[in-house]
C-alpha positions as CSV (number, residue, x, y, z in Angstrom):
1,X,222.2,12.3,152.2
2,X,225.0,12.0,155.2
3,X,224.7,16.0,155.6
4,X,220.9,15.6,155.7
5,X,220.6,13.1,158.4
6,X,223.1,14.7,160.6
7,X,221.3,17.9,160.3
8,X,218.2,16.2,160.9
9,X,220.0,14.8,163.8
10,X,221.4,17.9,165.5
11,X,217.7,19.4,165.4
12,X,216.4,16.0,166.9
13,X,218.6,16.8,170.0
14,X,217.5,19.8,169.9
15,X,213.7,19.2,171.2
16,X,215.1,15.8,172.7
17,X,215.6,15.2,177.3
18,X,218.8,16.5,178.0
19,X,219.6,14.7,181.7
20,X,221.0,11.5,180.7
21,X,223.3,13.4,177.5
22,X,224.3,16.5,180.8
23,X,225.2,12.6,183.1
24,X,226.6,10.7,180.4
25,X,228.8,14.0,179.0
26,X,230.0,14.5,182.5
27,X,231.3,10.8,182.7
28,X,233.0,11.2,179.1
29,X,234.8,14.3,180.5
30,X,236.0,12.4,183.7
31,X,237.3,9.9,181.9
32,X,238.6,12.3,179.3
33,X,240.5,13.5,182.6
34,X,242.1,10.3,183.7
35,X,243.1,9.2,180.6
36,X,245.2,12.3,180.1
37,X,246.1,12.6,183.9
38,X,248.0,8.7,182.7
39,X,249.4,9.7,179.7
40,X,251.1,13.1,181.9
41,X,251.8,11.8,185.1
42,X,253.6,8.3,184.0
43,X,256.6,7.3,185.5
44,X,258.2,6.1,182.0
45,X,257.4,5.8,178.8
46,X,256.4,1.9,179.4
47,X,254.5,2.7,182.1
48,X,252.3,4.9,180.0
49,X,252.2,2.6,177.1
50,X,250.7,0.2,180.5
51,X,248.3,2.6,180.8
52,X,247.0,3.6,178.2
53,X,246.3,0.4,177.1
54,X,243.9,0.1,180.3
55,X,242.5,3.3,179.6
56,X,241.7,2.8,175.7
57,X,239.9,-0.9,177.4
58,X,237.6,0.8,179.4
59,X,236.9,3.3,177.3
60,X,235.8,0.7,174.9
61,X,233.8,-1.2,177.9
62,X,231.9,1.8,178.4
63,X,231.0,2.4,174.7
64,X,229.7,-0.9,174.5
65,X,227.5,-0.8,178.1
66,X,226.6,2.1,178.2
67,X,224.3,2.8,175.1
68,X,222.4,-0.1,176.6
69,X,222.3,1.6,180.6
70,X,221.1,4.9,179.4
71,X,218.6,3.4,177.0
72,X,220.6,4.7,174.1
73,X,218.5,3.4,170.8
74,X,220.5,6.6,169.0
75,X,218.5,9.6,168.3
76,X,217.9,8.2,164.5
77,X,216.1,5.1,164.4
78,X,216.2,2.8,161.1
79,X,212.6,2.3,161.4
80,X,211.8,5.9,160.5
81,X,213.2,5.2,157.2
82,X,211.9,1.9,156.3
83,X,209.6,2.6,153.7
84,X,211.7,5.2,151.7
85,X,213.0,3.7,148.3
86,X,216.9,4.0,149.3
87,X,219.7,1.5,149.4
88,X,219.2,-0.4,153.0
89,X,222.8,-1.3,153.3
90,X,223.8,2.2,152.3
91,X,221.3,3.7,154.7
92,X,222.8,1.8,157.1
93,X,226.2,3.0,156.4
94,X,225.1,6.6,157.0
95,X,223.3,5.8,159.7
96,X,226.8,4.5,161.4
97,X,228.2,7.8,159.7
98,X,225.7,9.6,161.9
99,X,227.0,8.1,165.4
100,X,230.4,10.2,164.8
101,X,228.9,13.5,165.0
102,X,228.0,14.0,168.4
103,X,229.9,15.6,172.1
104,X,230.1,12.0,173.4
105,X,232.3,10.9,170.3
106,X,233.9,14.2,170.1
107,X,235.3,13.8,173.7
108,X,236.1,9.8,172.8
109,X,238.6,11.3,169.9
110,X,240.5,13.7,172.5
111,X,241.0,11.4,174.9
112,X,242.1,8.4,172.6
113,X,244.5,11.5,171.0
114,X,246.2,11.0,174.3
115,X,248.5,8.2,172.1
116,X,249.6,11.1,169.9
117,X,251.2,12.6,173.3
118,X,252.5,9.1,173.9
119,X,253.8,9.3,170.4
120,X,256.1,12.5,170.7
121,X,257.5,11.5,173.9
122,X,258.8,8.4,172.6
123,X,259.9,9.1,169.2
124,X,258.4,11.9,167.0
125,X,258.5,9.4,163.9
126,X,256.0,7.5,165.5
127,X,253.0,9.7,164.8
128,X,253.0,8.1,161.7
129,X,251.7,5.3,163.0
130,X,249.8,7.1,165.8
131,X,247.5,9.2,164.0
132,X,245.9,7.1,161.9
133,X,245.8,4.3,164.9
134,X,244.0,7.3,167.1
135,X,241.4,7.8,164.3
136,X,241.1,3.5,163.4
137,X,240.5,3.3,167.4
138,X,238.1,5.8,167.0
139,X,236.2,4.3,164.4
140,X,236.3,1.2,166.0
141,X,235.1,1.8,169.8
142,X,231.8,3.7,168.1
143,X,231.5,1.3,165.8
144,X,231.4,-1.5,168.3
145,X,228.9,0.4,170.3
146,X,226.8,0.0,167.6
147,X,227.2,-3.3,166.7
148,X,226.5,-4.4,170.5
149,X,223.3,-2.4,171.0
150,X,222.0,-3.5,167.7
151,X,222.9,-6.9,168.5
152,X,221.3,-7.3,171.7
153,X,218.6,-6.6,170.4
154,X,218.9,-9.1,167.5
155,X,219.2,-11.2,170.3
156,X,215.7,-10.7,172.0
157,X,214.2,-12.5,169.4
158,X,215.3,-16.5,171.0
159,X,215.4,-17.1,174.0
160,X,219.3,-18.1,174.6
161,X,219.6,-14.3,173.2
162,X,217.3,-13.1,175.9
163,X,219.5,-14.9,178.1
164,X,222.5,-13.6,177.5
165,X,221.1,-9.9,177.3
166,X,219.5,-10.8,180.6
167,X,223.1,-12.2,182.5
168,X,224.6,-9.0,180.8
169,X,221.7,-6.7,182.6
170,X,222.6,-8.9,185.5
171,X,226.5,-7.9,185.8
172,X,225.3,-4.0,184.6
173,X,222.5,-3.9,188.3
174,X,225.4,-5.6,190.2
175,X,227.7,-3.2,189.2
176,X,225.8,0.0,189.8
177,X,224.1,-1.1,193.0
178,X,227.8,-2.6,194.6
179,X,230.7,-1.3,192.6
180,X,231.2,1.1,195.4
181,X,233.1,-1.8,196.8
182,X,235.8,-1.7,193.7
183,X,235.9,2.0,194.5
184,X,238.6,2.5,197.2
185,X,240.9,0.0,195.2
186,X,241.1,1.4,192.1
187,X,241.9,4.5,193.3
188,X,244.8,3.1,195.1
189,X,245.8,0.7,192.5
190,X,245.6,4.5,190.6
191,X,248.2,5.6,192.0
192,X,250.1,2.7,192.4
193,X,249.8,2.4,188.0
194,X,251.1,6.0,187.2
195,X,254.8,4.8,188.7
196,X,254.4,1.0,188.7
197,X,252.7,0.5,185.4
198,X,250.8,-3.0,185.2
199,X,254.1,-4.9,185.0
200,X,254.3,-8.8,183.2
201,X,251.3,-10.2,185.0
202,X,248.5,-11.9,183.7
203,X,246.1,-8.6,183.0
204,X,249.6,-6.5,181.1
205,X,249.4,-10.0,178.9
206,X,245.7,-9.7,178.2
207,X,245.3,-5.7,177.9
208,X,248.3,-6.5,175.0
209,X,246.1,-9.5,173.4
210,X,242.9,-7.1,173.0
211,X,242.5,-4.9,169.7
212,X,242.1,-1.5,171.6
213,X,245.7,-1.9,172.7
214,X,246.9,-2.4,169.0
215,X,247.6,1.1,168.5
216,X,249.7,1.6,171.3
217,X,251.9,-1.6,170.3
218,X,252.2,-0.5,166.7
219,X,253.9,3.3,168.6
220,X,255.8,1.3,170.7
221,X,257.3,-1.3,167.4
222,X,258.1,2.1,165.5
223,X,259.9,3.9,168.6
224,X,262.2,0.8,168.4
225,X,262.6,0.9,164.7
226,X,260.5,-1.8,163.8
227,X,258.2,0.0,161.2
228,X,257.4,-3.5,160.0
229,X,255.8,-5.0,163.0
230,X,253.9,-1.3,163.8
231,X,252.4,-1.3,160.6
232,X,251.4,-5.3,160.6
233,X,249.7,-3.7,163.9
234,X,248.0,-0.5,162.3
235,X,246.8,-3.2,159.3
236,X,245.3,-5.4,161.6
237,X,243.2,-2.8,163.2
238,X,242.7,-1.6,159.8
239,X,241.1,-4.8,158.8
240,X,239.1,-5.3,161.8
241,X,237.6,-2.2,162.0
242,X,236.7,-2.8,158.3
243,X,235.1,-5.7,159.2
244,X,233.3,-4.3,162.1
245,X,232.0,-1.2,160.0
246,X,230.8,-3.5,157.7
247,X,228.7,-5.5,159.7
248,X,227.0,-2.9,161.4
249,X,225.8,-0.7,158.9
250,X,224.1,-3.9,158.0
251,X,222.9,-4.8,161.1
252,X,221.6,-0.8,161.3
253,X,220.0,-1.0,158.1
254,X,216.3,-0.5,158.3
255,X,213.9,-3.9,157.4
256,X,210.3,-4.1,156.2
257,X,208.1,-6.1,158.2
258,X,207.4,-6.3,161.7
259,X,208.2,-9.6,163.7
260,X,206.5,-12.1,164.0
261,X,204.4,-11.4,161.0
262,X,205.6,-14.2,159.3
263,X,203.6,-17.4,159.9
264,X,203.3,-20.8,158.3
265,X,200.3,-21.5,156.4
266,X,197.9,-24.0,156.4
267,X,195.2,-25.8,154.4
268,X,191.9,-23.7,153.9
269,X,189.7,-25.7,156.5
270,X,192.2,-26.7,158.9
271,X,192.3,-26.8,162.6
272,X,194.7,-24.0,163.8
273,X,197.9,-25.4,165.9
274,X,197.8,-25.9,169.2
275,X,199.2,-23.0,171.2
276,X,202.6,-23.5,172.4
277,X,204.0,-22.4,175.9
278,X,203.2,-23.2,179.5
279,X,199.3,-24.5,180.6
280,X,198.1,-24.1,184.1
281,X,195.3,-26.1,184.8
282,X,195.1,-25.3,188.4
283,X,194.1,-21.7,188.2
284,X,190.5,-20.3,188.8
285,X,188.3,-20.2,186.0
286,X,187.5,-16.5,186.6
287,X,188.6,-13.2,186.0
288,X,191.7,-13.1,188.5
289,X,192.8,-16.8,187.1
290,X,192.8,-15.8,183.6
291,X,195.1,-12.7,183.8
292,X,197.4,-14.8,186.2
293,X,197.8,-17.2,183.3
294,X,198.0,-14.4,180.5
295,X,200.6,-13.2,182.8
296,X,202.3,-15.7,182.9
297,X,202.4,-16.6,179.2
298,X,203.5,-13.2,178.6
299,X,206.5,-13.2,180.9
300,X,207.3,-16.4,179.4
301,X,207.0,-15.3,175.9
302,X,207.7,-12.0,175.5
303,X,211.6,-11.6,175.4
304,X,211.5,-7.9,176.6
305,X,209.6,-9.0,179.7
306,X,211.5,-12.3,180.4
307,X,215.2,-9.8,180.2
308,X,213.6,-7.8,183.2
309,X,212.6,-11.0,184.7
310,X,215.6,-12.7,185.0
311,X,217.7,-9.7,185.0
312,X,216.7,-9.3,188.5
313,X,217.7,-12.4,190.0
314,X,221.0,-12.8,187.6
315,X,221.6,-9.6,189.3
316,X,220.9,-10.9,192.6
317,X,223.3,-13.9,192.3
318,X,226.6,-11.6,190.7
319,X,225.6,-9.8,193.9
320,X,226.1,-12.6,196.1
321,X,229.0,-13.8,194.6
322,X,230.8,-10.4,194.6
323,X,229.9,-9.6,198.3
324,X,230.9,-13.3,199.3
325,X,234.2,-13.2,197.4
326,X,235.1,-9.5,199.4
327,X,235.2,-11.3,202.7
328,X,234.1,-7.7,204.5
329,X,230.9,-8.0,203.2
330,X,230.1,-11.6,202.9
331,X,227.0,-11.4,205.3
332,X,225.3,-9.5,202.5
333,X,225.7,-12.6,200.3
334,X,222.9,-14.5,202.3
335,X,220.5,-11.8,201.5
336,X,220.3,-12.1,197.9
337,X,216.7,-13.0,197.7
338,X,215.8,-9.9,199.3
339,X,218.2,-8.1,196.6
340,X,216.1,-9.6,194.0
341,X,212.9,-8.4,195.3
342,X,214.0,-5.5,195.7
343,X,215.5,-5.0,192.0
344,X,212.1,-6.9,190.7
345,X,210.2,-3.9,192.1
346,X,212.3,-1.6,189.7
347,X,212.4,-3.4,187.1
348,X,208.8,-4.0,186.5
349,X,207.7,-0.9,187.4
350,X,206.5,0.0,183.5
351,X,203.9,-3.3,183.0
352,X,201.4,-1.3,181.1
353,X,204.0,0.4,178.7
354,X,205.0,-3.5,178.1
355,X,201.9,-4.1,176.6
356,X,201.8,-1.0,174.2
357,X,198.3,-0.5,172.3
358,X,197.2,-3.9,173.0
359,X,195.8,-2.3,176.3
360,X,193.2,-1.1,174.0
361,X,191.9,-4.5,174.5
362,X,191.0,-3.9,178.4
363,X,189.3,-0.5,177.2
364,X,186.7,-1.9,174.8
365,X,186.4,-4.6,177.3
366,X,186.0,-3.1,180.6
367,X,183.6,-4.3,183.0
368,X,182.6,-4.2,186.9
369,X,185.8,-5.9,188.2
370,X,188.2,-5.5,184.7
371,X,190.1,-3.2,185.9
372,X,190.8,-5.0,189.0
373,X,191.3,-8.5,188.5
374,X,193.8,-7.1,185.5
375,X,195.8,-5.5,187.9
376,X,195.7,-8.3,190.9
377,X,196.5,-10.4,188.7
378,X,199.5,-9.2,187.5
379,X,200.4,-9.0,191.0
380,X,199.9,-12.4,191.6
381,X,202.1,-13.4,188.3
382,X,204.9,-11.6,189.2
383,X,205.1,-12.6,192.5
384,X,204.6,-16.4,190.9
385,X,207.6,-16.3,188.8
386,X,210.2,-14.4,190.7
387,X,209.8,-15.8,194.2
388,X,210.7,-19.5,194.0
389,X,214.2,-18.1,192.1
390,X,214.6,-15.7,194.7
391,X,214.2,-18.2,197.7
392,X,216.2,-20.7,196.4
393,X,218.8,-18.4,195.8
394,X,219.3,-17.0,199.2
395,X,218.8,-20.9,200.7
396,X,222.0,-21.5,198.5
397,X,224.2,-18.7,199.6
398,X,222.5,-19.4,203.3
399,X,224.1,-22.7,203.1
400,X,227.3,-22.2,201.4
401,X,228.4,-19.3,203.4
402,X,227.7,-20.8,206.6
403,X,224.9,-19.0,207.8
404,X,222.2,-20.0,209.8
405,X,221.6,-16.8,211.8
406,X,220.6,-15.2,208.7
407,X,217.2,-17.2,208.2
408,X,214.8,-15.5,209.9
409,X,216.2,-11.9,208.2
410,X,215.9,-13.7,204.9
411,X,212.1,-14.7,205.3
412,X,211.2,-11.1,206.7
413,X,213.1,-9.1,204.0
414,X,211.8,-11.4,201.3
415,X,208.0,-11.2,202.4
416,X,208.1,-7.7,203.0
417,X,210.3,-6.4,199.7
418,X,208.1,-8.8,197.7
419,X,204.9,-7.5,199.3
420,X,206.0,-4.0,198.9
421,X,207.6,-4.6,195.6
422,X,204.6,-6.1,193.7
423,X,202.4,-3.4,195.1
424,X,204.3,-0.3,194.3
425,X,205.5,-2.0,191.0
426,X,201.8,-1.8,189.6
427,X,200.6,1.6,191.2
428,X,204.2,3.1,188.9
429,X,203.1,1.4,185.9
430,X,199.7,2.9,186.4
431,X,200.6,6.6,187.0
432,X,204.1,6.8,185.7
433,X,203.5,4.6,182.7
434,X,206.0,5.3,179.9
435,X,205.1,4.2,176.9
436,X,207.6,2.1,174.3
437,X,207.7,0.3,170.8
438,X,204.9,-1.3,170.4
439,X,205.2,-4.6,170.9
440,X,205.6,-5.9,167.3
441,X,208.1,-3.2,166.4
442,X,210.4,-3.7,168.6
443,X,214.1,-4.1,167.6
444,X,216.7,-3.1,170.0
445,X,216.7,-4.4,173.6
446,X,215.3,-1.1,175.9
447,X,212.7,-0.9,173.3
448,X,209.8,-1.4,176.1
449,X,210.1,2.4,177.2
450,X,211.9,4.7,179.7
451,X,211.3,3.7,183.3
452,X,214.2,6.3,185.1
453,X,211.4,8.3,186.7
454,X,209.7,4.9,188.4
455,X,213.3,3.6,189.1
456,X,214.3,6.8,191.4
457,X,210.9,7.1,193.0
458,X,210.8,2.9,194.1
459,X,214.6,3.6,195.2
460,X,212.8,5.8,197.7
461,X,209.7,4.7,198.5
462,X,210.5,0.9,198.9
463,X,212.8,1.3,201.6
464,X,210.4,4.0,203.1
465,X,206.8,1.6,202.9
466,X,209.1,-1.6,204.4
467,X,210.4,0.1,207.2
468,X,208.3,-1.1,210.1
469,X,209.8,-4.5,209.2
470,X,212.7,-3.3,208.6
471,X,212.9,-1.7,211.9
472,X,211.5,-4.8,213.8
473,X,214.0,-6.8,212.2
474,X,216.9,-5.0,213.8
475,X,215.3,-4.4,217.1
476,X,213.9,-7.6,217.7
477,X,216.9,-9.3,216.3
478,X,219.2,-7.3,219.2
479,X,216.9,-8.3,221.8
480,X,217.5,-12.3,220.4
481,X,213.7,-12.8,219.4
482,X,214.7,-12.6,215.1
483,X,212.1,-15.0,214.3
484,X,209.5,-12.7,215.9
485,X,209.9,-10.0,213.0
486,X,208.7,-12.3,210.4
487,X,204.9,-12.1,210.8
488,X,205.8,-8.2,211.0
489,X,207.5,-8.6,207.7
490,X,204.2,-10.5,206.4
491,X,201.8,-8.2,207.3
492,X,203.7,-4.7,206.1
493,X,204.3,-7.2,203.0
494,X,200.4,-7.8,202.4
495,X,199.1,-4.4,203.7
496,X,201.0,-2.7,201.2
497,X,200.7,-5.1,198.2
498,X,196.7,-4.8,199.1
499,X,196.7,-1.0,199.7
500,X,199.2,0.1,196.9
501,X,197.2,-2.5,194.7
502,X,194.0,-0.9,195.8
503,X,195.3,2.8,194.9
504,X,196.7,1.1,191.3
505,X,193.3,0.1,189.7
506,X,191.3,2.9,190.8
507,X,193.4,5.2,189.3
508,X,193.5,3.2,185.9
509,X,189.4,2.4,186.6
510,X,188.9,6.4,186.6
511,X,191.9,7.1,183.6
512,X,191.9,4.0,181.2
513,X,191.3,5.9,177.9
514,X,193.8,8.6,178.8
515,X,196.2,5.4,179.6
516,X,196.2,4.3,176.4
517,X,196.0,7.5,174.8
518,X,199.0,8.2,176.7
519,X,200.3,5.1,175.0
520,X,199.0,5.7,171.7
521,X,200.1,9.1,170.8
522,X,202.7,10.0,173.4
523,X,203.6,12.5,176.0
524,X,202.1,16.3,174.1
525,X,198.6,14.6,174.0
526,X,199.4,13.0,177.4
527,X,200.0,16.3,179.1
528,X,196.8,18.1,177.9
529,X,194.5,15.2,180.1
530,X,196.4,15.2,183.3
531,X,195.5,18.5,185.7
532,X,198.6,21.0,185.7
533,X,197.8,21.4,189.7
534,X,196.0,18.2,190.9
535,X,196.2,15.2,193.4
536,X,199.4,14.0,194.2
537,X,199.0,11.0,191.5
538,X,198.8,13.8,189.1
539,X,201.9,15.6,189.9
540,X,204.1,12.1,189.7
541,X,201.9,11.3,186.4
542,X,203.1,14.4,184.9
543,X,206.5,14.1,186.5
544,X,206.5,10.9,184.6
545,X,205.7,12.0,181.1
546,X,208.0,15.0,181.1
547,X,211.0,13.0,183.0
548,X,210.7,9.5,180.5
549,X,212.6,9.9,177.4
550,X,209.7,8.8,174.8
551,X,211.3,5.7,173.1
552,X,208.3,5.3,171.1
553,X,208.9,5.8,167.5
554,X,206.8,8.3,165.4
555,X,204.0,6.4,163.8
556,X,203.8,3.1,165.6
């Protein structure tokens, strides 16, 4: 069975994206590189014991974020094999089994073999502790990949889960968009660590405390003849990864039944519950009022919408704390509502591939104005939910950092990145939908579909359509007049939420079936009703389809 599914694997990757495996292989060989460039070029032997233990951390960091970064849901998905009559728990065993055989793993097992180098140089003997602590590591770095992914998405299904994927999302955004800063030193401090080693500080203490440093101690106890202590270490890690192996091929194994299925019954007769969640009696009572408040019950509700939701402005703050803490760029710190309007616009760039074949719904049901009021409205909710968050954030960091100046550069950023945002957010998830899991099938945390084709394109065209207020920003600002550029930020705000808005239902008035048939039976049908050489929407639709890994799994 393990030989079929790894087969069945390798020929999956075969007709599967290749750009984010080329990236991510690419970073595995890099680090694959410094983790050997340590081992080589320490200064002593307990210098590269020092380092290695840092290395084998991070390497076991960036199995456990990354997966989640580069939408890695693993090329077989438990849900395929549901309905098969096999062993779940033994399923999910094989499943795990199937993780090892790929070039990311592959490239993980040379460079953690960089211990068996440590090994020789300090005693020869040792590699009888090393080897088998390379392959326990091994074991459990991809094994705790697993566990996290799978757990995450456990997770989505509360809301303090939701939470905690969405501060996690938070620190991943902060990271990417300003972990430049921790750029320049850590490649000093590089240096510095190949002769200095991380000496009897507080991080040398808790490198030693973590499980991924386990294997190095157990080489060091048996280079100093204590065989009893290295193999108390090697047993430890023994029973840990047990453990951790255990657990995740149960949390892999596939279940029957979707969520939420499940309900409490009641009397034949009865009145049905009242519905739980948010009221808001203050909208219109037409069209545009009702998909503001479907809106926002959805983005309430739905976990997979609330993590994008408050992943932007838990991004936003880590921002503000990070570039406040630097002291060189602590005037960025007052600008973190802007930051999250302008990671909102990424972020919810795939709204229609949210809502999975329930947008069947708007095509039975399309009127005069359907198509219109469905997608102002969602511009309205968006804007509803993120922008009293965002505000109070950057009045915070305005008044703990001391800076007034920055007021009138918040307000125009914010109206015109918000403005900008909401409209280019919804004309993306109109052409460049991706579609996901459907809603009730969901399992792991990126289930809600591939959006790196939308992210690149806002990353360009946001700055591009706020420029004018961008621009009067800085010129008005040198010529002491900063408060002037705020109606200028208003108005390129509103022109383009209007325009793009305007563009957005059009295009879904004139395509709504081949939307959800997009949806419905993913990117081959997709292809064959958008024109090879049309309008520029075309060319980004298809763009789209063929650059959006399809997350969607067969049959659902």
């Amino acid at each position: 069975m393990a030989v079929l599914l790894i087969r069945l694997k390798f020929t999956l990757l075969g007709h599967s994206p290749t750009g984010m495996r080329l990236f991510g292989t690419a970073l595995a060989v890099l680090g694959l590189g410094i983790t050997w460039y340590f081992a080589l070029a320490a200064g002593s032997d307990a210098v590269r014991a020092d380092l290695l233990s840092l290395a084998f951390a991070v390497w076991a960091a960036t199995w456990m974020l990354g997966p989640t970064v580069a939408n890695g849901t693993g090329v077989l998905r438990s849900q395929y094999f549901a309905l098969l009559p096999l062993d779940r728990r033994r399923l999910g065993a094989i499943l795990l089994l199937t993780m090892f055989f790929d070039i990311g793993p592959a490239l993980t097992l040379v460079a953690l073999a960089a211990l068996a180098w440590h090994a020789l140089a300090v005693d020869p003997a040792a590699l009888l502790v090393a080897v088998p602590g390379v392959l326990l590591l091994w074991v459990f770095v991809v094994s705790l990949s697993r566990l996290v992914f799978r757990a995450l998405g456990a997770a989505m299904h509360s809301r303090l889960g939701m939470e905690i994927a969405s501060v996690q999302w938070g620190l991943i955004l902060a990271g990417l968009f300003f972990g430049w800063m921790a750029v320049q030193p850590a490649f000093t401090a590089t240096l510095d660590l190949s002769e200095n080693g991380l000496g009897d500080g507080a991080v040398g203490a808790v490198l030693s405390a973590l499980p991924t440093s386990w294997p190095v101690l157990a080489v060091q106890a048996a280079a100093a003849g204590s065989w009893g202590a290295a193999s108390a270490w090697i047993g430890a890690l023994a029973l840990l990864t047990g453990a951790l192996v255990a657990v995740t091929a149960v949390l892999l194994a596939p279940r029957v039944g979707a969520r939420g299925v499940r309900r409490r019954g009641r009397p034949l007769g009865a009145h049905p519950p009242t519905a739980r969640g948010p009221r808001f009696p203050l909208l219109p009572d037409t069209p545009l009022g009702a998909v503001v408040g479907k809106e926002l019950r959805q983005w309430w509700r739905d976990p997979w919408r609330g993590l994008e939701l408050r992943a932007s402005l838990w991004a936003a703050l880590f921002i503000g704390l990070l570039t406040w803490s630097s002291g060189t760029f602590s005037f960025f710190a007052p600008f973190t509502g802007v930051i999250a309007a302008f990671i909102m616009a990424l972020s919810t760039s795939n709204m229609y591939g949210h809502d999975g074949t329930a947008l069947w719904l708007s095509v039975v049901g399309q009127g005069r104005d359907t198509v219109r009021a469905d997608v102002r409205g969602r511009q309205v909710a968006i804007l509803l939910l993120i922008v009293p968050g965002a505000a109070l954030l950057s009045a915070a960091f305005v008044v703990a950092t001391g800076s007034p100046w920055a007021w009138p550069y918040v307000v125009t950023g914010m109206a015109v990145f918000f403005g900008v945002g909401s409209g280019l957010a919804l004309l993306l998830s109109v052409v460049a939908l991706s579609p996901g899991v459907d809603p009730q099938l969901r399992v792991d945390a990126n289930d809600s579909g591939d959006n790196q084709v939308q992210v690149w394109i806002a990353l360009v065209a946001l700055p591009l359509l706020s420029a004018p207020a961008v621009l009067a920003a800085v010129f008005l600002g040198l010529a002491g007049l900063p408060w002037a550029a705020a109606p200028v930020g208003v108005l390129n705000g509103a022109l383009a939420a209007w325009w793009l808005g305007r563009v957005a239902y059009r295009r879904l008035e004139a395509r709504l079936p081949e939307a959800f048939a997009r949806i419905r039976y993913g990117k081959e049908v997709a292809l064959r009703t958008v024109p090879a050489n049309g309008s520029l929407l075309d060319r980004l639709e298809r763009t789209a389809i063929e650059g959006n890994a399809e997350t969607r799994p067969t049959g659902s």
